[in-house]
Legacy VTK file of the C-alpha trace (Angstrom):
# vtk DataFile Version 3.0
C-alpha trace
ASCII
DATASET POLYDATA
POINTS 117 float
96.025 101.369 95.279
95.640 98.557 97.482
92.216 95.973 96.727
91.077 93.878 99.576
88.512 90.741 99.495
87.439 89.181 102.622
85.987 85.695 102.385
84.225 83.315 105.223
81.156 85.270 106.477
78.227 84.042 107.291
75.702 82.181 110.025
76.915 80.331 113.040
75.543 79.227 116.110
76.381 80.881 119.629
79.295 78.617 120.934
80.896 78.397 117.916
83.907 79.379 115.420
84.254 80.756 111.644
87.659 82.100 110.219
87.776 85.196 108.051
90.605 85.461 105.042
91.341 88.920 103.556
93.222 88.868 100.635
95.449 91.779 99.690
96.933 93.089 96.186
97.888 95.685 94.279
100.839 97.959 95.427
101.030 96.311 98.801
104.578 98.217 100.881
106.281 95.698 103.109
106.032 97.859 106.125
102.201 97.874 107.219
99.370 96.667 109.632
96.843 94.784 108.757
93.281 93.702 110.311
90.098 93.658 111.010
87.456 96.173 112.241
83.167 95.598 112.544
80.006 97.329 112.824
77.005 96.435 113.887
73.819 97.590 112.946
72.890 100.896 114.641
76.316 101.082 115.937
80.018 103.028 114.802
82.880 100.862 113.408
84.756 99.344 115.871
88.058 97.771 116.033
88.647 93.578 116.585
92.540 92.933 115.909
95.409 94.099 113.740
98.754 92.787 113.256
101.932 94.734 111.881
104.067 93.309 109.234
106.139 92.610 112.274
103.901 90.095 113.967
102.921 92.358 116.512
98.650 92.683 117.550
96.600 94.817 118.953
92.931 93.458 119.765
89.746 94.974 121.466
89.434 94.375 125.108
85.593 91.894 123.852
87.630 89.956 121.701
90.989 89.432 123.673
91.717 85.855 123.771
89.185 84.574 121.328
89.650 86.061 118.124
93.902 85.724 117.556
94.700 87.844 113.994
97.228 86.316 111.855
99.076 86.901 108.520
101.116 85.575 105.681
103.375 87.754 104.437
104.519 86.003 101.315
100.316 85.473 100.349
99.271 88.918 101.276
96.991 87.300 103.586
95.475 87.971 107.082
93.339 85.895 109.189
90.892 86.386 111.780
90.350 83.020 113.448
87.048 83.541 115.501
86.167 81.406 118.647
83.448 81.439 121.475
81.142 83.086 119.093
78.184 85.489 120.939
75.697 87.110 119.283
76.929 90.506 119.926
79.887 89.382 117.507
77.007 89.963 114.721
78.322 92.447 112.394
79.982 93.154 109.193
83.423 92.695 109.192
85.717 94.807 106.984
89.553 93.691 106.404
91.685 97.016 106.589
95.453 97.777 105.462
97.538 100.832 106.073
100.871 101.672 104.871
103.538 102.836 107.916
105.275 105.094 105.550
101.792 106.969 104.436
99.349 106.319 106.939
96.991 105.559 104.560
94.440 103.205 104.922
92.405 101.101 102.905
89.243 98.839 103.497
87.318 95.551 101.926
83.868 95.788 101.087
83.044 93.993 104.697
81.615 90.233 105.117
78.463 89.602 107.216
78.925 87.709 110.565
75.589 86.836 111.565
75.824 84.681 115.564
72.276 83.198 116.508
71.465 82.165 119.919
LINES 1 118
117 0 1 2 3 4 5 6 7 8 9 10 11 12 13 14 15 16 17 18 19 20 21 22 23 24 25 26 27 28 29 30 31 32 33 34 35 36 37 38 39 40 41 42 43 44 45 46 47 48 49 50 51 52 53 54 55 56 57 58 59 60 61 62 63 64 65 66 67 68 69 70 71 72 73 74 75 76 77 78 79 80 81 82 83 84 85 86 87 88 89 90 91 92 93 94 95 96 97 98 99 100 101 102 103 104 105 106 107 108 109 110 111 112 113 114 115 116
């Protein structure tokens, strides 16, 4: 079992910039990707970034450029660094790991991103 608990939610201003923190534990394998994914309300769970074990991302095309993903490997940590912020960023973001090996997947309980205008 892998636990995950994001931190750094909450309300910012259009224009402006919050940074997420996920931390990972439990039986955490060294080969995996890690990231972030958000839903809005009325809307399906959508992806924002990931990053492999490997340093390698993978972001949505509306985030591209203004929300980099990052990790520490020796913490157990990733990062979602967000810039620009619009109000359609609004949504609960949930930190997600999955093992290469397994495929499996796990998720945080999600942090609220709320973006006023």
């Amino acid at each position: 079992q892998v636990q995950l608990v994001e931190s750094g939610g909450g309300l910012v201003q259009a224009g402006g910039s919050l940074r997420l923190s996920c931390a990972a534990s439990g039986s955490i394998f060294s080969l995996n990707v890690m990231g972030w994914y958000r839903q809005a309300p009325g809307k399906q769970r959508e992806l924002v970034g990931t990053i492999t074990s490997s340093s390698s991302t993978n972001y949505a095309d509306s985030v591209k450029g203004r929300f980099p993903v990052s990790r520490d490997n020796a913490k157990n940590m990733v990062y979602l660094e967000m810039n620009s912020l619009k109000p359609e960023d609004t949504a609960v973001y949930y930190c997600t790991y999955k093992r290469l090996n397994s495929g499996i997947s796990y998720w945080g309980k999600g942090t609220l991103v709320t973006v006023s205008s």
